[in-house]
C-alpha positions in Angstrom: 0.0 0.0 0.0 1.4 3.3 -0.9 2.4 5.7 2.1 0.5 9.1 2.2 3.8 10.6 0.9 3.6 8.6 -2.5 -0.6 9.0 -2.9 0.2 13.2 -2.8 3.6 12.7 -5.1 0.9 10.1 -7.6 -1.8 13.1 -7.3 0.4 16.5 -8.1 0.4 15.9 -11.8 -3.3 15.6 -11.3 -3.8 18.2 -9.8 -1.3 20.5 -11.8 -3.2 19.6 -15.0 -6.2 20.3 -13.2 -5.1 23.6 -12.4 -4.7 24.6 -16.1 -8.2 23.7 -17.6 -10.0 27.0 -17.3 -13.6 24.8 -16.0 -12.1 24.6 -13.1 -9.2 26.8 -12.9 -11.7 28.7 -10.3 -11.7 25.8 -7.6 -10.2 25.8 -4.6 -7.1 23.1 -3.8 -9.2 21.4 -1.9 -12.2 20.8 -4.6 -9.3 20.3 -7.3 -8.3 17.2 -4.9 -11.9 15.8 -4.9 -12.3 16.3 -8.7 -8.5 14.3 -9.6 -9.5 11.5 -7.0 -12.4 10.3 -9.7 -10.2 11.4 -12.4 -9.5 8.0 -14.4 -6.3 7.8 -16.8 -6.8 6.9 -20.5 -5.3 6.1 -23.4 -6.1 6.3 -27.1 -4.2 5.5 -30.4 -4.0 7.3 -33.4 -7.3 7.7 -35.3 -9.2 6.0 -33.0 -12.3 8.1 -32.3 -13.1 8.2 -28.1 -16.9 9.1 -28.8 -19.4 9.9 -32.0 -21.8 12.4 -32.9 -25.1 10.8 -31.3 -23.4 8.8 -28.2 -25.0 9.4 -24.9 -22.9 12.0 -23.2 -21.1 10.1 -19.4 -17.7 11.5 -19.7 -15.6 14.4 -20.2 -12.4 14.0 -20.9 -8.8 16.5 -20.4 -6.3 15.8 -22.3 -2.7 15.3 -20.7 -0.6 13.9 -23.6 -1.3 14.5 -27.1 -4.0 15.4 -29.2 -7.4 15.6 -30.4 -10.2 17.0 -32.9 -14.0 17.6 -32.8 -15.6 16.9 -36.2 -19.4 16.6 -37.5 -20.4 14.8 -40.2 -23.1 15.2 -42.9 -25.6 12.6 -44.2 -23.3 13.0 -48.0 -20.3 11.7 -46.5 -18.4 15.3 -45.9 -17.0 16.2 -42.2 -16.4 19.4 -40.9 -13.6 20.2 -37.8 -14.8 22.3 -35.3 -11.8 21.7 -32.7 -8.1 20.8 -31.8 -7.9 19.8 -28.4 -4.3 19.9 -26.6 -2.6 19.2 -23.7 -5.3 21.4 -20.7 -8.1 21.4 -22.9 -11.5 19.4 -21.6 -14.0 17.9 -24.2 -17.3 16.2 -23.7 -17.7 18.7 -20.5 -21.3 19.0 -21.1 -21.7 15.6 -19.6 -21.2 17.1 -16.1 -24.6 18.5 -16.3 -26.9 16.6 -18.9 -27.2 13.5 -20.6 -27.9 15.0 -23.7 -26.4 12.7 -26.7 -23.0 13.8 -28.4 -23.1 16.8 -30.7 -19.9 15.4 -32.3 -17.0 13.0 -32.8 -13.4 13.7 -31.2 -11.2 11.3 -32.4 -7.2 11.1 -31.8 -5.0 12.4 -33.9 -2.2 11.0 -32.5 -1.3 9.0 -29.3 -3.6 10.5 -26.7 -3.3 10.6 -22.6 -6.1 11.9 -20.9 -8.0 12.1 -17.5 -11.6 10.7 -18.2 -14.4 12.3 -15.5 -17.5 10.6 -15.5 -20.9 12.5 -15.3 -21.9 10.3 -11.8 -18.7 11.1 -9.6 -18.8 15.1 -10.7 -22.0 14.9 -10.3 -22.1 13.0 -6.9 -19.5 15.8 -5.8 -21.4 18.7 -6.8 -24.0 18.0 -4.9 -21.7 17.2 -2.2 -20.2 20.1 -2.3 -22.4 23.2 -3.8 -19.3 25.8 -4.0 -17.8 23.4 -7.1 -21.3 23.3 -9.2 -21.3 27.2 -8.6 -17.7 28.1 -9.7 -18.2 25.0 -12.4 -21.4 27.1 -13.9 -19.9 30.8 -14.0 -16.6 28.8 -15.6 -18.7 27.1 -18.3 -20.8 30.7 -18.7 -17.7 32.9 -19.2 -16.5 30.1 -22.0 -19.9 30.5 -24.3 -19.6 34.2 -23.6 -16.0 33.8 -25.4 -17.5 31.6 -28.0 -20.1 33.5 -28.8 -17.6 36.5 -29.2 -14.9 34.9 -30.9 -18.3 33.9 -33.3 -19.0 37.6 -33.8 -15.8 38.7 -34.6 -15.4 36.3 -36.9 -18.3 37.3 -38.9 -16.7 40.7 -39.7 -13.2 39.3 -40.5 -11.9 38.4 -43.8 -10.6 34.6 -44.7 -7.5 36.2 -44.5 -7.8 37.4 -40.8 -9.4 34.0 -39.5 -6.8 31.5 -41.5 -3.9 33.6 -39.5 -6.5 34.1 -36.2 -6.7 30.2 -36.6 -2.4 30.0 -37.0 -2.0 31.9 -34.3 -4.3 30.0 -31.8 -2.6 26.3 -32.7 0.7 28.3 -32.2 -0.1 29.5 -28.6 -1.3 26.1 -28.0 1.6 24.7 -29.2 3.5 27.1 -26.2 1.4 26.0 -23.9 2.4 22.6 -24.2 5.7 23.6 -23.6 7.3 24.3 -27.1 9.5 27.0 -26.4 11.7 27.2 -29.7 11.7 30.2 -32.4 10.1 28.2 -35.2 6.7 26.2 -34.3 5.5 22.9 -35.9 2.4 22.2 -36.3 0.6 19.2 -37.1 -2.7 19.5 -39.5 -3.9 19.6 -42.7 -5.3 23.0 -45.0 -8.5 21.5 -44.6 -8.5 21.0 -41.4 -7.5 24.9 -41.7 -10.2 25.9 -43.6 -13.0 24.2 -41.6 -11.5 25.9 -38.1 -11.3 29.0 -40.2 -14.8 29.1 -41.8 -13.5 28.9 -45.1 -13.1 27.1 -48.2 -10.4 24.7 -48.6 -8.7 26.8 -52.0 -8.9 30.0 -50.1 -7.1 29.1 -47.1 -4.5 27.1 -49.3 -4.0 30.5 -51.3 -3.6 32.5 -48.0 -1.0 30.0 -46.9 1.0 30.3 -49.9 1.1 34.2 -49.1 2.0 33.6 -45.7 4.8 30.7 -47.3 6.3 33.2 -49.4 6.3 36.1 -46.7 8.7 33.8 -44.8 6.3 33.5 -42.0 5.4 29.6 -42.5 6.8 26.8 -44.2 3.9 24.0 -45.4 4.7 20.1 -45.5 2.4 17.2 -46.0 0.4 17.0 -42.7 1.7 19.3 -41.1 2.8 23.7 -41.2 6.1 25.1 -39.9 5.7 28.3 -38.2 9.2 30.4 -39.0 7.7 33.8 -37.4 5.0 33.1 -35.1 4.4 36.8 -33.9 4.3 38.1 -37.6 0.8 36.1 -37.7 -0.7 38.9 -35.6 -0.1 41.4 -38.5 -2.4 39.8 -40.5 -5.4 39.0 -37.7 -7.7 42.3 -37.5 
């Protein structure tokens, strides 16, 4: 049995990634410490898809190593991304407070660690304890306030603006999980690009190609080098 020593060392990267995920950045140590003891780890291979569009909705997942995407699909066969998920980001969090069914797939894009949560123990411990379902509703509030901003701005910008808006985001993400070089790879495809952006597929690739020979990115298969992350910002208004 491990010593009380070794169960807080086990818990601390728990609670550290915990502490990053804005949903429940609000939470006290003490509720962080109740929320990582039902935290369960998993693991998922490339490609393989953790829940569809239509699935009832039991777990929300943060992920700790890797990552993900949100798509939606269409009755002809087409899919559309709406999300990369990285290392701090929750998914599926909806599940904390109804069983509504999925509203998409997330499937790995590459090997995937990540703390599953499911809907009975935060539930359980929000009724426990009322202070977390408080902090956990003004937390998921303030992130559809952002959404719903982020939407409106969008609507005014040009492709342009939202391809480099889009660059810029996966870049910071990219920092967060602790790349701290000049130049910043990134790991996606122009369409996945152009469906974050809102765009067509040919218009983002044409924006690229400006941005490729400006020096400011170099484009591979799969995957975009970032040479000058902060000239990105020149081109976002």
């Amino acid at each position: 049995m491990a010593t009380p020593e070794q169960q807080v060392n086990e818990i601390d990267p728990t609670l550290e990634l915990l502490a990053r995920v804005p949903v429940f950045e609000a939470l006290a140590p003490e509720d962080l410490a109740r929320v990582a003891e039902v935290a369960v780890p998993r693991r998922f291979s490339p490609q393989q898809v953790i829940f569809r569009e239509g699935d009832r909705s039991d777990t929300c997942y943060i992920v700790k190593e890797g990552h993900c995407r949100a798509v939606r699909h269409h009755a002809d066969g087409r899919a559309i991304t709406l999300a990369h998920f990285g290392v701090g980001d929750i998914f599926g969090e909806l599940a904390m407070f109804d069983t509504d069914r999925r509203s998409a797939t997330v499937e790995a894009l590459d090997r995937v660690q990540a703390l599953a949560i499911l809907a009975g123990d935060m539930r359980r411990l929000m009724r426990e304890h009322p202070d977390i379902s408080a902090k956990l509703v003004v937390a998921l509030g303030r992130r559809l306030r952002e959404a719903n901003e982020r939407l409106s701005r969008q609507s005014f910008q040009t492709v342009q603006s939202r391809v480099a808006g889009v660059m810029a985001r996966l870049v910071e993400q990219a920092r967060n999980e602790g790349n701290d070089e000049p130049e910043v790879e990134i790991r996606i495809t122009q369409a996945d690009i152009a469906q974050l952006a809102g765009s067509s597929r040919e218009s983002a690739s044409r924006f690229l190609a400006v941005l490729e020979r400006a020096g400011v990115l170099k484009q591979g298969r799969g995957r975009i080098l970032v040479l000058d992350p902060a000239a990105l910002g020149r081109y976002v208004y």
